[in-house]
PAZAPA-4460 file (N, C-alpha, C; in steps of 0.05 Angstrom, whole numbers, plus 32768, in hexadecimal, padded with zeros to 4 digits):
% residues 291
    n_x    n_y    n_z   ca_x   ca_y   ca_z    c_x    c_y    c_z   seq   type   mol
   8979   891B   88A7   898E   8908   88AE   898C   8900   88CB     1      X     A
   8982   8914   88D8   8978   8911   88FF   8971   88F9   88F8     2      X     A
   8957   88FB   88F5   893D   88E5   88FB   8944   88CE   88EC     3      X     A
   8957   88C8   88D9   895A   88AA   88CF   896A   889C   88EB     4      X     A
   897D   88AC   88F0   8999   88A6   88FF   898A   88A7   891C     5      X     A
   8979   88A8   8929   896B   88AF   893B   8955   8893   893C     6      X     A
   8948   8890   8921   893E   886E   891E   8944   885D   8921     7      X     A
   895D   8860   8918   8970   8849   891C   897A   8845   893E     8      X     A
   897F   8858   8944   8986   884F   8963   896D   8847   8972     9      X     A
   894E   8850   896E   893B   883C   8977   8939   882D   8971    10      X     A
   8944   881F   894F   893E   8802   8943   8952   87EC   895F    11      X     A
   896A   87FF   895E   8983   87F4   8972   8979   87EA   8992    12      X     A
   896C   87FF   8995   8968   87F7   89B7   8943   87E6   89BB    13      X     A
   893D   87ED   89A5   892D   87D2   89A3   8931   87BC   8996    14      X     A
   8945   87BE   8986   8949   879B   8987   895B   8796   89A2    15      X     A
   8968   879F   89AF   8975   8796   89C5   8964   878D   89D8    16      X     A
   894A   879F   89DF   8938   8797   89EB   8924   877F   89EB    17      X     A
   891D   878A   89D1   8910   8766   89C0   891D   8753   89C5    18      X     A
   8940   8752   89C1   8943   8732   89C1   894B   872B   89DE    19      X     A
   8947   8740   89EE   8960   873B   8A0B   8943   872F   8A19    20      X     A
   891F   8743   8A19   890D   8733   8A24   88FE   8725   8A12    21      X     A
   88FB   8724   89FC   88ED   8718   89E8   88D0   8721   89E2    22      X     A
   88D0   8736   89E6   88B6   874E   89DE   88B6   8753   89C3    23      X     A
   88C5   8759   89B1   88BF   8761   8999   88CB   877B   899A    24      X     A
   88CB   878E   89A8   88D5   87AA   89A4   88C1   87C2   8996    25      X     A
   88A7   87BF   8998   8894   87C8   8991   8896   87E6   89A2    26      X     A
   888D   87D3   89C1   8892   87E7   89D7   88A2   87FA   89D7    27      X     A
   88BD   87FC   89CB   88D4   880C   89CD   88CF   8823   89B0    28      X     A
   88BF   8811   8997   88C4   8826   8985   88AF   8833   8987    29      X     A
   8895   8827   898D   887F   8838   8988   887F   8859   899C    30      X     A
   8881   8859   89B1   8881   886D   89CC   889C   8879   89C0    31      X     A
   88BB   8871   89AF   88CB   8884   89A5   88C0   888E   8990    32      X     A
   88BC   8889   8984   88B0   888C   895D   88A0   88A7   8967    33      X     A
   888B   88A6   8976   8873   88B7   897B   8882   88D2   898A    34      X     A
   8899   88D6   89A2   88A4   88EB   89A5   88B3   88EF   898C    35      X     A
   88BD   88DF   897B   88D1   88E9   895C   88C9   88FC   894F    36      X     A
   88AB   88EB   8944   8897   88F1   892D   8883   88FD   8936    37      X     A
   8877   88FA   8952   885E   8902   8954   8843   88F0   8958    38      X     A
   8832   88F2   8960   8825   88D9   8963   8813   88D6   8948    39      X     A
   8819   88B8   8943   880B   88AB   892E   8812   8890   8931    40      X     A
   87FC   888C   8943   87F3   8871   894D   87F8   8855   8937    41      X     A
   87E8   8853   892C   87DF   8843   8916   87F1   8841   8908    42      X     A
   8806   8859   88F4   881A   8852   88E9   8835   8844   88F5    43      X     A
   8832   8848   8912   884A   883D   8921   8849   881D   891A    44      X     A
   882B   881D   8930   8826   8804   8924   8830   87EF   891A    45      X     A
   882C   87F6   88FE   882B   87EB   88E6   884B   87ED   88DC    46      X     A
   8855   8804   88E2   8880   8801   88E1   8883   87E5   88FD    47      X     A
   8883   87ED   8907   8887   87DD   8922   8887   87BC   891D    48      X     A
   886B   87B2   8916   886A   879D   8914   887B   8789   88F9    49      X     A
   8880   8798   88ED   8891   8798   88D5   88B1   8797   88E1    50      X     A
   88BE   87A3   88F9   88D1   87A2   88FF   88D5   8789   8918    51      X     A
   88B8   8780   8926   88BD   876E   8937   88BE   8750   8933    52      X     A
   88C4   874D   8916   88CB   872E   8903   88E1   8727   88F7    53      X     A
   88F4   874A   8902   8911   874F   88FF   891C   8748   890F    54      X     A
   890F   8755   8927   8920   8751   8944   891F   873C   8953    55      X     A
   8909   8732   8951   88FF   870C   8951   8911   86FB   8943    56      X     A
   8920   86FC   892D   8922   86EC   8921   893B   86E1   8926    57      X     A
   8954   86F2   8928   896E   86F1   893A   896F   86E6   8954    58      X     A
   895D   86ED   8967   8955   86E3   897B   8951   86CE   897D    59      X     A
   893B   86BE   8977   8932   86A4   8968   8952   8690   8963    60      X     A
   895F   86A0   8957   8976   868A   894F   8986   8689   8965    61      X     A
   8990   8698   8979   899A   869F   898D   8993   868A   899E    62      X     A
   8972   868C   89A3   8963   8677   89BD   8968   8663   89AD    63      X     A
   8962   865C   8993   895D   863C   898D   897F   862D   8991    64      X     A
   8994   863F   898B   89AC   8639   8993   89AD   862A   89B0    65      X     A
   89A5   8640   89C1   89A9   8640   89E3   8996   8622   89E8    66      X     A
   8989   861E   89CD   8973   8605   89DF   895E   860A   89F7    67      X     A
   895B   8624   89F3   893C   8637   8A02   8923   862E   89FA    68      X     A
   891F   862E   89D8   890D   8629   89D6   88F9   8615   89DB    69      X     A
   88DE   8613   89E5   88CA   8600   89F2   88C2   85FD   89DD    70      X     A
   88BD   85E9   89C5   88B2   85E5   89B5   8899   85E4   89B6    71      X     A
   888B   85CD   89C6   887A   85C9   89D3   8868   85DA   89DE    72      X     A
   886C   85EF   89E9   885E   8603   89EE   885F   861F   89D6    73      X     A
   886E   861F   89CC   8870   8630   89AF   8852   862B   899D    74      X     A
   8858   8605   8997   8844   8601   8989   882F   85FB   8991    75      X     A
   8821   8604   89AA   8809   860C   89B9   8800   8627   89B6    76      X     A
   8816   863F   89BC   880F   8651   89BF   880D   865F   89A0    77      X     A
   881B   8655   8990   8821   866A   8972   8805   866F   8969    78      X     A
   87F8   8653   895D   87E6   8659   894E   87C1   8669   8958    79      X     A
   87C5   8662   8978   87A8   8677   897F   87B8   868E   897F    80      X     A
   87D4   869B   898B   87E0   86AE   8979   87D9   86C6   896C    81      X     A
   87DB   86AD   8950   87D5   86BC   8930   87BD   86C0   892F    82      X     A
   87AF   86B2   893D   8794   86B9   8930   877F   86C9   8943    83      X     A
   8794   86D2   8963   8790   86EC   896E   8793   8701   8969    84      X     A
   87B5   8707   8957   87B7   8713   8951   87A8   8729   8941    85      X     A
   87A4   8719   892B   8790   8727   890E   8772   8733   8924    86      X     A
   8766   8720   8933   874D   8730   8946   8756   8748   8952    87      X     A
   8770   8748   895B   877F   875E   8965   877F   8782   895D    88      X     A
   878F   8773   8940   8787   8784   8932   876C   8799   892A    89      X     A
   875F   877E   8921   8746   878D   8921   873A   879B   892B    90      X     A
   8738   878F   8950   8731   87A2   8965   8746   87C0   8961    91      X     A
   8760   87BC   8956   8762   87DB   895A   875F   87EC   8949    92      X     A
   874B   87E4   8938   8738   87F3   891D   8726   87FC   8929    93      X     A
   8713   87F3   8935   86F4   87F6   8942   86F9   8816   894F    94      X     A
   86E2   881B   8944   86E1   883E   8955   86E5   883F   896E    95      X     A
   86DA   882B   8979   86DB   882F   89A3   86F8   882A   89AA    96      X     A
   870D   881F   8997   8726   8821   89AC   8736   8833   8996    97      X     A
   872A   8849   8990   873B   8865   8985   8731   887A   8995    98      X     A
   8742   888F   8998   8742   889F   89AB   8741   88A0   89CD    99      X     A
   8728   889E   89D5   8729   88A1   89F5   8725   887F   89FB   100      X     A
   8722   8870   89E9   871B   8854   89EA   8730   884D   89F1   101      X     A
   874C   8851   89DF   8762   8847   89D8   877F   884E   89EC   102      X     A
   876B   8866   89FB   877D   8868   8A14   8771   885E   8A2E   103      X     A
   875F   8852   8A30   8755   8844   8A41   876C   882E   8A40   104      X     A
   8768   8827   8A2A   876C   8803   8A28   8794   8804   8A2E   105      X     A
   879D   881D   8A27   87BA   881E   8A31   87B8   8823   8A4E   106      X     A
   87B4   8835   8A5E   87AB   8830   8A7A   87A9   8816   8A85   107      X     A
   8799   880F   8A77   8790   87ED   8A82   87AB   87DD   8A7D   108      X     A
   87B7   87DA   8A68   87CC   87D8   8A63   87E1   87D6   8A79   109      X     A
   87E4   87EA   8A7E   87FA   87FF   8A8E   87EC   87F0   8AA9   110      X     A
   87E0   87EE   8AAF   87D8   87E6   8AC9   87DB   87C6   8AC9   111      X     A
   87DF   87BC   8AAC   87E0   879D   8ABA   8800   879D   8AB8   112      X     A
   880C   87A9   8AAB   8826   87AB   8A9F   8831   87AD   8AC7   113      X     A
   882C   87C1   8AD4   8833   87C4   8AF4   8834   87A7   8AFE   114      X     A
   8817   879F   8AFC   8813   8787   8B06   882D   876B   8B05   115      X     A
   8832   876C   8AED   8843   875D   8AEA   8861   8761   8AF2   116      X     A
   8863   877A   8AFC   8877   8785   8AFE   8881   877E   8B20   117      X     A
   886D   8785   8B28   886A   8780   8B47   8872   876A   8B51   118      X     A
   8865   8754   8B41   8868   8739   8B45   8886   872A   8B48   119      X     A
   8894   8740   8B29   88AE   8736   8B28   88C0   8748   8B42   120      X     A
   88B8   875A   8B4A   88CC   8765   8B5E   88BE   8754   8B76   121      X     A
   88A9   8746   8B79   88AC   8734   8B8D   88B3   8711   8B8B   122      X     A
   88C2   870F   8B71   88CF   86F5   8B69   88E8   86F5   8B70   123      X     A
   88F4   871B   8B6C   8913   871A   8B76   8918   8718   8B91   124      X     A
   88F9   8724   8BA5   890C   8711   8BBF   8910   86FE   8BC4   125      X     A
   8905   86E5   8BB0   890D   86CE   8BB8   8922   86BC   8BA3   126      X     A
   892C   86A7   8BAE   8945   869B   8B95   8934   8693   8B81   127      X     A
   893B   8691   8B67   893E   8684   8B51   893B   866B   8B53   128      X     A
   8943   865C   8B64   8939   863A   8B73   8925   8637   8B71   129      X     A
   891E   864E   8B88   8905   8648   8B98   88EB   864D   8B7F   130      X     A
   88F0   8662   8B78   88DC   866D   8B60   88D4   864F   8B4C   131      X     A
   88EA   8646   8B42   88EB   8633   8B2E   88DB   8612   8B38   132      X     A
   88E3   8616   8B4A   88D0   85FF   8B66   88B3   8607   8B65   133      X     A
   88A5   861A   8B61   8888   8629   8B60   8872   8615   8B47   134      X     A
   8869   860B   8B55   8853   85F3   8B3C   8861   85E2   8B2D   135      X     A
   884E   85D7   8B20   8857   85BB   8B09   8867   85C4   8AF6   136      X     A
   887C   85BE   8AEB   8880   85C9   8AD8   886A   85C4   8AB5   137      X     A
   8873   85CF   8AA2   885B   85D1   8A8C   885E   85B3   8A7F   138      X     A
   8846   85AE   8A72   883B   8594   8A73   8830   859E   8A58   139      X     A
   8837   8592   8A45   882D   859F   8A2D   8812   8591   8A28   140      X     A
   880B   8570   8A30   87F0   855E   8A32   87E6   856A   8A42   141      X     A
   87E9   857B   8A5C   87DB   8584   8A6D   87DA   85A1   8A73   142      X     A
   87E8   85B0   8A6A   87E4   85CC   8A60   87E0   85DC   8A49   143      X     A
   87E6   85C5   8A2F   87E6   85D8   8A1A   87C9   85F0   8A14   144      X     A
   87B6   85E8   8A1A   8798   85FB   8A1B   87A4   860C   8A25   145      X     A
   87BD   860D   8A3E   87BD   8627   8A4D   87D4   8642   8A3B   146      X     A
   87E7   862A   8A2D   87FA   863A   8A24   87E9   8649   8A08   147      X     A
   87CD   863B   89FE   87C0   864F   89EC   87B1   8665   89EE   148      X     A
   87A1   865F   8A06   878C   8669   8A0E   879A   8684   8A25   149      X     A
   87AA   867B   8A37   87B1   8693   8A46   87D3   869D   8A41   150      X     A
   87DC   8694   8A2A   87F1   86A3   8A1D   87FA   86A4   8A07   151      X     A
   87E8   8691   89F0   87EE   869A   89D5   87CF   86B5   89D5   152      X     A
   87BE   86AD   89D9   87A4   86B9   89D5   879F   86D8   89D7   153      X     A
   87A9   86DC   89FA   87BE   86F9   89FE   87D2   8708   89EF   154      X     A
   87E1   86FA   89EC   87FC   86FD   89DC   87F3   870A   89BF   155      X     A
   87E5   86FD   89B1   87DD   8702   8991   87C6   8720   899A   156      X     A
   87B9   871C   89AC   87A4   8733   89AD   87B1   874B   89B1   157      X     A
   87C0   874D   89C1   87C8   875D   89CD   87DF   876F   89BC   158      X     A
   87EA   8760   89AB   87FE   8762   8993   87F3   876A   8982   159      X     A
   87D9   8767   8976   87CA   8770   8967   87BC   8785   8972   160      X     A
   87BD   8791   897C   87A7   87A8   8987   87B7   87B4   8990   161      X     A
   87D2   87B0   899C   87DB   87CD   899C   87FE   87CE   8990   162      X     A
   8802   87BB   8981   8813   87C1   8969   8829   87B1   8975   163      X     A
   882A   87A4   8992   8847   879C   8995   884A   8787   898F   164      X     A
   8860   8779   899B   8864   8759   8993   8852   8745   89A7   165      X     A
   884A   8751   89BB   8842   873F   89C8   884E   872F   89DF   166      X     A
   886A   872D   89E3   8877   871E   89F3   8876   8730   8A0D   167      X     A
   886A   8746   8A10   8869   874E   8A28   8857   8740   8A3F   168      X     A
   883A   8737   8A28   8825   8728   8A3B   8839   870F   8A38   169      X     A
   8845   8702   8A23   884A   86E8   8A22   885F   86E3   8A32   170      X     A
   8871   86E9   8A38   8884   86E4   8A48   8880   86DC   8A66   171      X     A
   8867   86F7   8A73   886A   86EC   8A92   8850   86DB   8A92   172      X     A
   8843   86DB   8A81   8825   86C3   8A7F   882C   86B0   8A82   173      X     A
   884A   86A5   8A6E   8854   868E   8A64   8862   8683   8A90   174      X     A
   8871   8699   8A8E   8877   869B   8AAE   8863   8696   8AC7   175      X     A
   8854   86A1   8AC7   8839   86A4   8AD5   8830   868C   8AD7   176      X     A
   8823   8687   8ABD   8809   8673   8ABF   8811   8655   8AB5   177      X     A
   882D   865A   8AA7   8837   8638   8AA1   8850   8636   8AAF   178      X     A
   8859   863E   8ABD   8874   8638   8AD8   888A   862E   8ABD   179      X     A
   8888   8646   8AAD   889C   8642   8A99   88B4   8659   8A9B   180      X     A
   88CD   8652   8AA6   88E9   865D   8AAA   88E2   8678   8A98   181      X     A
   88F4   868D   8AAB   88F7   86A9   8A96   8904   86A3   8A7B   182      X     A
   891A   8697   8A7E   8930   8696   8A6D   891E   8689   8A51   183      X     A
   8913   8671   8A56   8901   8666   8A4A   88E8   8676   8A3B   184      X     A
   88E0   8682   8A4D   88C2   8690   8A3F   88C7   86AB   8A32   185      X     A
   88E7   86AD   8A34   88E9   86C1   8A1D   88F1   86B9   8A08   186      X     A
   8900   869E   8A06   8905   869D   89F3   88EB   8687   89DB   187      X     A
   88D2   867B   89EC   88B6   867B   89E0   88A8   868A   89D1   188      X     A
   88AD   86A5   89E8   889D   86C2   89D9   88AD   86CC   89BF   189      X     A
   88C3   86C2   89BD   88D4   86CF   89AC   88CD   86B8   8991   190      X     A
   88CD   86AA   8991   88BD   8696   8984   88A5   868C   8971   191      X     A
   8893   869C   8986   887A   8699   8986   8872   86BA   8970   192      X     A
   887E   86CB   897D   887F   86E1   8970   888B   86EC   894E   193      X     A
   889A   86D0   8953   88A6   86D2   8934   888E   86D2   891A   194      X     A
   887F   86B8   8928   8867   86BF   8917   884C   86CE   8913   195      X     A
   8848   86D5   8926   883D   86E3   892D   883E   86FD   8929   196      X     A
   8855   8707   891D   8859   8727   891A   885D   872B   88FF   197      X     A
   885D   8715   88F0   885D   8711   88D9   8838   8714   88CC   198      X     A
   8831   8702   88D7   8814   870B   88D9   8806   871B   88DB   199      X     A
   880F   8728   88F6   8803   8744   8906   880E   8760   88ED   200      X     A
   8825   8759   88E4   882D   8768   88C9   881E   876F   88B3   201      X     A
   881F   8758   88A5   880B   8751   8895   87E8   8763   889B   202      X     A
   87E3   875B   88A5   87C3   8767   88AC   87C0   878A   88B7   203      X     A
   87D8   878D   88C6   87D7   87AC   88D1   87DE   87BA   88BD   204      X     A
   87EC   87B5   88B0   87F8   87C5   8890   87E7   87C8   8881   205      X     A
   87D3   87A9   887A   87B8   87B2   886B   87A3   87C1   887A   206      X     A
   87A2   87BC   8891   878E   87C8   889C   879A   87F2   889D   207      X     A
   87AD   87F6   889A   87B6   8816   8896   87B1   881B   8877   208      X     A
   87BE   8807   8864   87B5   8817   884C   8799   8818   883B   209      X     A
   8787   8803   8853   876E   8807   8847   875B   881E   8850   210      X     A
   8762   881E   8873   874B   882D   887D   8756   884A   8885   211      X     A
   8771   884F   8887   8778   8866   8889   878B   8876   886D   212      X     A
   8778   8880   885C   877B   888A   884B   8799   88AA   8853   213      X     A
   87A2   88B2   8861   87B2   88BD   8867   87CF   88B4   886C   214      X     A
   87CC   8892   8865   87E6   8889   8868   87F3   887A   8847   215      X     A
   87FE   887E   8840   880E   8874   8829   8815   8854   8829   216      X     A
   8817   8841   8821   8822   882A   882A   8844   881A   882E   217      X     A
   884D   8835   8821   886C   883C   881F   8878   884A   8836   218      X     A
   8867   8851   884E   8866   8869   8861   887B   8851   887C   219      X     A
   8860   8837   8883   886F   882D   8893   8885   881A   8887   220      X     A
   8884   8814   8872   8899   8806   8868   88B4   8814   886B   221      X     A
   88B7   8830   8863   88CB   8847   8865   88D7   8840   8881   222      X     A
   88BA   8845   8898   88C9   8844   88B8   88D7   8833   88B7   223      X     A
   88D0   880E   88B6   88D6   87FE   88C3   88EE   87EA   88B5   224      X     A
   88F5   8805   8898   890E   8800   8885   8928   8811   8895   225      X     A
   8923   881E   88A5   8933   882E   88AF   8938   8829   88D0   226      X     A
   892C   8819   88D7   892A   880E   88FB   8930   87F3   88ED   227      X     A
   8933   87E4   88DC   8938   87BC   88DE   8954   87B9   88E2   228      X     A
   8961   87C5   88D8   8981   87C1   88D5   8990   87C1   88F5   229      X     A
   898C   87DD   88F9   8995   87D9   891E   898D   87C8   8929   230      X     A
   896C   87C0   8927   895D   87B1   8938   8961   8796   8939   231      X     A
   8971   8790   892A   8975   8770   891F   8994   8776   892D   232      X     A
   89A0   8781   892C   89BB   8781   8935   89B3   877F   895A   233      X     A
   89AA   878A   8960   899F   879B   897B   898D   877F   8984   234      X     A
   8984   876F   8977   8970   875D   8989   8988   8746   8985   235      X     A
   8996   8748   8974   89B2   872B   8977   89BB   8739   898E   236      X     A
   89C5   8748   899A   89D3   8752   89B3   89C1   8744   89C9   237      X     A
   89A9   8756   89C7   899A   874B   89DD   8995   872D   89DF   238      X     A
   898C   871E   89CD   898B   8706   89CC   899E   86F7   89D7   239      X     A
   89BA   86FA   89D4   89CF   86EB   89DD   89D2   86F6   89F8   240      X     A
   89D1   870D   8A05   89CA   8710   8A21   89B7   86FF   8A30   241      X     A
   89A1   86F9   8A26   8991   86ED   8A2E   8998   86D2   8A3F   242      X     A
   89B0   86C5   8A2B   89BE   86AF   8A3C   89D3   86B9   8A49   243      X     A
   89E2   86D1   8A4C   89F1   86CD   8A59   89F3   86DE   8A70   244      X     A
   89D7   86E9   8A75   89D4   86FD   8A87   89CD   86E9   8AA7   245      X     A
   89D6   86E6   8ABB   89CA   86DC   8AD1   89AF   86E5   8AD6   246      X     A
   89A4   86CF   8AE2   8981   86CE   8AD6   896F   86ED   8AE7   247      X     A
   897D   86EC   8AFF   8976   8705   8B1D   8976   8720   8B01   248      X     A
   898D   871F   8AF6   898E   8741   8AEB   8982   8739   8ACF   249      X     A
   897A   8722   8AC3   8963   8724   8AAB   8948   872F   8ABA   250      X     A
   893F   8722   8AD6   892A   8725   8AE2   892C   8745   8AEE   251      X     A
   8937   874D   8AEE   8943   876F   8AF5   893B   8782   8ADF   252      X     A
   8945   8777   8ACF   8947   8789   8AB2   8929   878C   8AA0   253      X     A
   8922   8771   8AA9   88FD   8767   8A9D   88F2   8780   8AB4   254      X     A
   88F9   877C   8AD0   88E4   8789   8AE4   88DE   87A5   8ADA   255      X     A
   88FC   87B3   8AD1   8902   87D8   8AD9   88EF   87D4   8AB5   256      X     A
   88F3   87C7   8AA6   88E6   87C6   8A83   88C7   87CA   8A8A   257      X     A
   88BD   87BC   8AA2   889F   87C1   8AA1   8893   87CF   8AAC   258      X     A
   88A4   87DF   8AC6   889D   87FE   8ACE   889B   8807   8AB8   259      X     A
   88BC   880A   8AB1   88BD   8827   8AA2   88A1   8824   8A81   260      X     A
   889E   8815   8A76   8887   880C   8A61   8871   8813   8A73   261      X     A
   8869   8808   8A8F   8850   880F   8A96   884F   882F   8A99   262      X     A
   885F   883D   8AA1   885B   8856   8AA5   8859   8865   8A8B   263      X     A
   886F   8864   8A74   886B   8870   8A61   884B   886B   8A54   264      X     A
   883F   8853   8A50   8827   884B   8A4B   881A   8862   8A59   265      X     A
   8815   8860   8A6F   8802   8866   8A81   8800   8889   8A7D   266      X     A
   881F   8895   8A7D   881D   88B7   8A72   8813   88B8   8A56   267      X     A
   8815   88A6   8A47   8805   88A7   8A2F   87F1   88A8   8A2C   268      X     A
   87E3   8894   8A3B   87CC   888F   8A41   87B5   88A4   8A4F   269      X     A
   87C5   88AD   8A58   87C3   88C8   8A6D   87BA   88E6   8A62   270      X     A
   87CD   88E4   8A56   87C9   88FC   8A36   87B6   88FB   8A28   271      X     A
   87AE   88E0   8A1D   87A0   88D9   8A0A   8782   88E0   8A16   272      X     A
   877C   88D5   8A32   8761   88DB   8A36   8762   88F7   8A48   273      X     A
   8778   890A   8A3E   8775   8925   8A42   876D   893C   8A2A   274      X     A
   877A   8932   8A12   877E   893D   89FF   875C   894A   89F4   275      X     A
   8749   893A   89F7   873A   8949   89F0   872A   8959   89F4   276      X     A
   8730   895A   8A1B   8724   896B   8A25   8732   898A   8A21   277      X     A
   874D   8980   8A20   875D   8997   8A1D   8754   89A7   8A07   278      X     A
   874A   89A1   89EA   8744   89A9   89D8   8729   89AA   89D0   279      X     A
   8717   89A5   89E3   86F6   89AC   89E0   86F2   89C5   89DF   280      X     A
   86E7   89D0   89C5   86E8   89EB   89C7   86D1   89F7   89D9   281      X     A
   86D2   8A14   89E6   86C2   8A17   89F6   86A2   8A1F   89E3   282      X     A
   868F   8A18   89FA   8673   8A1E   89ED   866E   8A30   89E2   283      X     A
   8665   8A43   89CD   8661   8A55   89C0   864F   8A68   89D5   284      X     A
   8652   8A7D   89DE   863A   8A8B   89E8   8626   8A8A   89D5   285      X     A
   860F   8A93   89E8   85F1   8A94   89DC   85EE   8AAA   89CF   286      X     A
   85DC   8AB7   89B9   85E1   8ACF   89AB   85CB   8AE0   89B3   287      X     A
   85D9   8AFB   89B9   85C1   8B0B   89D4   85A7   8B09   89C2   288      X     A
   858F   8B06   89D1   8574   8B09   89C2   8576   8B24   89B5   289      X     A
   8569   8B22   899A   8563   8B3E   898D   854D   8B4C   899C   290      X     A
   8551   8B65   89A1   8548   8B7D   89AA   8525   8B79   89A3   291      X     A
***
């Protein structure tokens, strides 16, 4: 009875999370799920992405209400997306990013995750004016290559290979590299992600009940029947925050979200390319020469 009632409150505070930055909530269940259950990568996964088309989807109605949504840049970024996604995936089949591979690539992770982090605690010393004054604004005849190439393209890979929604790259890329408003590029990623996780669903689920014979196909369905309900309740909360939070403490709340994710990553990460040294068994001695 713990561990249902215990799902549920991660389904809860990741959909709050999902709809308040428009990440998906991947981030929040996968790193809980694994202290719950234990680590099992792959089956998270595969619950996860199944729950981030829940927490998207409330959200979605929320922004298209508020009049957030960029159409325009949506339908640039969605479809290279989908069809990052599924490569995504794939890549996190391949032997080289399992085990010591696969904590590399969270490290790396974790280290751009800082990066971005930095940036935004050096956005809050300056106004919201001034920030919004920073380049052209987006030009869908004259940026759309950018909104595919350097944030649907990201977005889908990155979602696919390591189980989340994706709006973590997509959000400050969309920020970054197309001088597209916070308020705005969350509610894109949230968007963009709708389809996308539907996809990324689809293919991670087959890709567990084909190649990992130790998982049932009823296994992640079970998780992510027991995390949708909160999480759909939990990303309408966040979602409607989204508009009515003053933009300084959305940009606050995004900043302390990408420490604390970069660091948890990074002790993960940490472990992971410890674990096997920890458990290399020692060399056998040599067996004295016979007499």
């Amino acid at each position: 009875m713990v561990t249902p009632l215990l799902l549920c409150l991660i389904g809860f505070f990741a959909g709050v999370l999902g709809g308040l930055l428009g990440i998906g909530g991947s981030i929040v269940m996968i790193p809980a799920m694994t202290e719950l259950l234990g680590p099992q990568q792959h089956l998270y996964q595969a619950a996860a992405m199944i729950v981030n088309f829940f927490v998207v989807l409330p959200a979605v109605i929320q922004h298209h209400r508020a009049g957030a949504i960029m159409g325009g840049v949506v339908r640039r970024m969605a479809p290279m997306a989908v069809v990052a996604v599924v490569l995504g995936v794939g890549a996190s089949e391949w032997s080289v990013f399992r085990g010591r591979g696969q904590a590399w690539l969270v490290l790396l992770f974790a280290a751009f995750l800082c990066y971005v982090a930095v940036r935004n605690l050096l956005k809050l010393r300056r106004s919201e004016q001034h920030h919004a004054a920073e380049g052209a604004p987006f030009d869908p005849q004259r940026d759309g290559w950018k909104a595919a190439l350097v944030a649907g393209l990201p977005t889908g890979f990155v979602g696919g290979l390591l189980g989340v929604g994706g709006g973590i790259v997509c959000v400050p890329f969309q920020n970054r590299f197309l001088n597209i408003p916070l308020r705005n590029a969350i509610a894109n990623s949230a968007a963009t992600i709708l389809t996308l996780s539907l996809i990324g669903a689809f293919t991670k689920n087959w890709a567990l009940a084909t190649q990992h014979p130790q998982y049932t196909v009823a296994e992640p369905l079970k998780l992510a029947g027991m995390l949708i309900p909160t999480a759909m309740v939990g990303a309408w909360i966040g979602s409607r925050l989204t508009h009515v939070l003053p933009i300084r403490a959305l940009r606050i709340v995004f900043t302390v979200f990408l420490f604390v994710a970069a660091l948890r990553m990074a002790w993960h990460g940490y472990d992971d390319l410890r674990l096997p040294l920890q458990h290399t068994p020692a060399t056998p001695a040599s067996p004295a020469p016979a007499p």
